[in-house]
N, C-alpha and C positions, 0 to 999 in steps of 0.2 A: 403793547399792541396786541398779543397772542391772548393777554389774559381779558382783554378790554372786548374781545372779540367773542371770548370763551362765554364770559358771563353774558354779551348780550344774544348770544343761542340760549343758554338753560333761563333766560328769560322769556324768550317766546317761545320755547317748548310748555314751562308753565302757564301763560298766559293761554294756549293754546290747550293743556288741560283744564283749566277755570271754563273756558267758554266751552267747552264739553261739556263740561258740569252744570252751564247755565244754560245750554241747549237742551240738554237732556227735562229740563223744568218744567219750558215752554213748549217742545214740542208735542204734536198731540200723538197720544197710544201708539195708532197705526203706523205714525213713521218711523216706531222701533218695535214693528212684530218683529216673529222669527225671521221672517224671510228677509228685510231688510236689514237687520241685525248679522245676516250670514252672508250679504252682499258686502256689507260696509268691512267687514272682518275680513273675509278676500281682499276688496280692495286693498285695505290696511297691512295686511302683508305681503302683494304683490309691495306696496311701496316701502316696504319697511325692508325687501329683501335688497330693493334696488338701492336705497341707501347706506345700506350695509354693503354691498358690492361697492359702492363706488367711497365711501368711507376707509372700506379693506385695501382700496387702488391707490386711496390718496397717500394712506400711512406707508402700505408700501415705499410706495416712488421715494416719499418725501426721507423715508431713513435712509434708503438704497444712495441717493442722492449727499445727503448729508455724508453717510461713508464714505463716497467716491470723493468730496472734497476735503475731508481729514485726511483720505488716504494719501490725496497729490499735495496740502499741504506739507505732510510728515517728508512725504518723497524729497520737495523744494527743500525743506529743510538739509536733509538730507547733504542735498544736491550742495549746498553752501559751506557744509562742513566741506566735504570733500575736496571744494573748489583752494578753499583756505587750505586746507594741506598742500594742493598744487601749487600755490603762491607761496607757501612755505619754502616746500620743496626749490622752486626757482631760485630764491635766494633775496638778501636785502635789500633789493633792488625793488621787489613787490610787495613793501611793507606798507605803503603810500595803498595802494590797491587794498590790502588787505584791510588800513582802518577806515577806509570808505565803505568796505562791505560792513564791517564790523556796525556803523554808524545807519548805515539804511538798514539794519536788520531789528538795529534798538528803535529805529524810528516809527519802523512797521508794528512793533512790536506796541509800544509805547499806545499808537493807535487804536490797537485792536482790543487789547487790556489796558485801558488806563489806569485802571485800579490797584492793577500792580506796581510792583518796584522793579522796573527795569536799569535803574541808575539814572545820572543827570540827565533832565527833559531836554528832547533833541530836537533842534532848531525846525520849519516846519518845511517842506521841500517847497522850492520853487516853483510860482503855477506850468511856468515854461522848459522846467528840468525833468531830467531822468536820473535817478540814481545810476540804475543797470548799463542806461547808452554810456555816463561817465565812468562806471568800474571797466566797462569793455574799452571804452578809448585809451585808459590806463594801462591796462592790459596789453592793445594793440604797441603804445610807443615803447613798451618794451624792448632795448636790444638783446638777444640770448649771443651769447658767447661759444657756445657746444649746443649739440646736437641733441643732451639733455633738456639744457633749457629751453630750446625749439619746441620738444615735445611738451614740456609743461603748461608753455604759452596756449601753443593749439589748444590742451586740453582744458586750460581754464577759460579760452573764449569760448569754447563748446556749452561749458557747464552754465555761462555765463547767457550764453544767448539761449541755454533751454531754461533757465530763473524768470528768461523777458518774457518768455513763450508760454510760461506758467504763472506769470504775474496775471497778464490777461486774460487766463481760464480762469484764476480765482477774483479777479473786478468784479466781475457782476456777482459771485457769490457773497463777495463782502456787503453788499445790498441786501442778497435777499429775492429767494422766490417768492413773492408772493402767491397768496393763493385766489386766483380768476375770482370774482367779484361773482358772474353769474351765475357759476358754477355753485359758490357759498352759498347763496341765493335760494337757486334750487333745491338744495339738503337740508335749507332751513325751513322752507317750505314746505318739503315731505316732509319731515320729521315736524313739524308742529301740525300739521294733518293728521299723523300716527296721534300727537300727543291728544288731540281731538277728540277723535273716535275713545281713546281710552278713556277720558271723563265722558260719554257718549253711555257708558256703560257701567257705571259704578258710581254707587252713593257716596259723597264725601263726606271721609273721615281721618283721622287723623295717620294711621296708616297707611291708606293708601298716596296721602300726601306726602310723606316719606319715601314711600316707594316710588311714586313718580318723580318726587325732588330727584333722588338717586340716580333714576335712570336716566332724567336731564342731566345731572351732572355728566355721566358717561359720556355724553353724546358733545356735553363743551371740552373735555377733555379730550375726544378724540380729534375736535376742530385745534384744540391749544395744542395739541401734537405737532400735526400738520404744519400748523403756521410758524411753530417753534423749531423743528424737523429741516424747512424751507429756507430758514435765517441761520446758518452756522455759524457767522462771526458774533451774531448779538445775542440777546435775549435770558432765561435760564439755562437752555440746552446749547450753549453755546461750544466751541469747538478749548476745548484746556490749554494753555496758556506755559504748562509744562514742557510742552517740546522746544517752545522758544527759550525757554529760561538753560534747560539740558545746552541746547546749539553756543547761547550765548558765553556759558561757563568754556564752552570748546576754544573759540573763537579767540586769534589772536596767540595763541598754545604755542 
């Protein structure tokens, strides 16, 4: 999708220095004296700075974003080791607990990398289940014995109900932000404006078509960022697959 998107910008950035080129043919002398040659060149970098601004905004957001959701995936991870040591800690009692976490973790997993090897493929959840409602009702009918195992309990429906609360901040990331449609729209616009004016102003040769290929490229590489940046669970930049496989080897310990 990122790269489908990419190419069809450094398409109409070039298609948009061709017809530069071919304006440049037809129009007569006077509509590129100096004085409109020096209007169109402002204009073209008034637009060319604003797309670079909001180019600069997008990348931003879009890493700043992808961070924040590797960071609270690692965290959940995290969160499930930990929880698993407390069900350890409780005793045989919450071994039933532990291979249902262990099972919706290969499941999530399995999902998000299937390419991988996470072991045998794990049946697929129910459209009307919850893994996490089920590890916590597990949890809940636990009897504790001592005052230990009281605290173990608490502290694993704690860890348990902040997994659920984290499940549902990462849902809509496993989608995907997309990137606004009008917004894309408008950057394609400027910028094959910009690409415009540049055949506007130069004889075509083979260099210079080089040099504008290039720059388009830039310009779909910064859109493939973006759209790739947005999507942490898919694509090439997608979110590594190693924190699952670390958790999994823990798991069950």
């Amino acid at each position: 999708m990122a790269l489908t998107i990419a190419l069809i910008v450094v398409a109409c950035l070039m298609a948009g220095a061709l017809v530069g080129m071919a304006l440049r043919r037809v129009l007569p002398k006077d509509h590129l004296g100096q004085d409109a040659v020096d209007v169109i060149k402002l204009a073209t970098g008034l637009m060319a700075t604003l797309a670079a601004l909001v180019l600069g905004l997008l990348i931003s957001s879009a890493s700043t974003a992808h961070g924040t959701v590797k960071s609270e995936y690692v965290q959940s991870l995290a969160s499930v080791v930990l929880l698993d040591r407390y069900l350890a800690a409780y005793g045989p009692e919450a071994e039933d607990a532990r291979i249902l976490m262990r099972h919706m973790i290969v499941r999530r997993a399995q999902a998000r990398w299937p390419e991988d090897d996470f072991g045998p493929k794990e049946p697929p959840r129910s459209a009307n289940g919850s893994d996490l409602i089920d590890l916590e009702r597990r949890i809940i009918r636990l009897q504790p014995r001592d005052d230990s195992q009281k605290w173990f309990q608490s502290q694993a429906l704690q860890l348990a109900n902040g997994l659920a609360e984290a499940q549902w901040l990462l849902l809509d990331q496993e989608v995907g932000n997309n990137l606004p449609l009008p917004m894309l729209v408008v950057l394609v616009a400027w910028s094959t404006a910009i690409f415009v004016s540049f055949g506007l102003f130069v004889k075509p040769n083979p260099t210079v078509i080089v040099a504008l290929s290039i720059a388009a490229l830039a310009v779909g590489c910064a859109i493939f960022l973006i759209v790739e940046l947005n999507s942490p669970f898919t694509g090439l930049i997608k979110m590594p697959s190693a924190p699952a496989h670390a958790v999994l080897a823990i798991l069950g310990k």
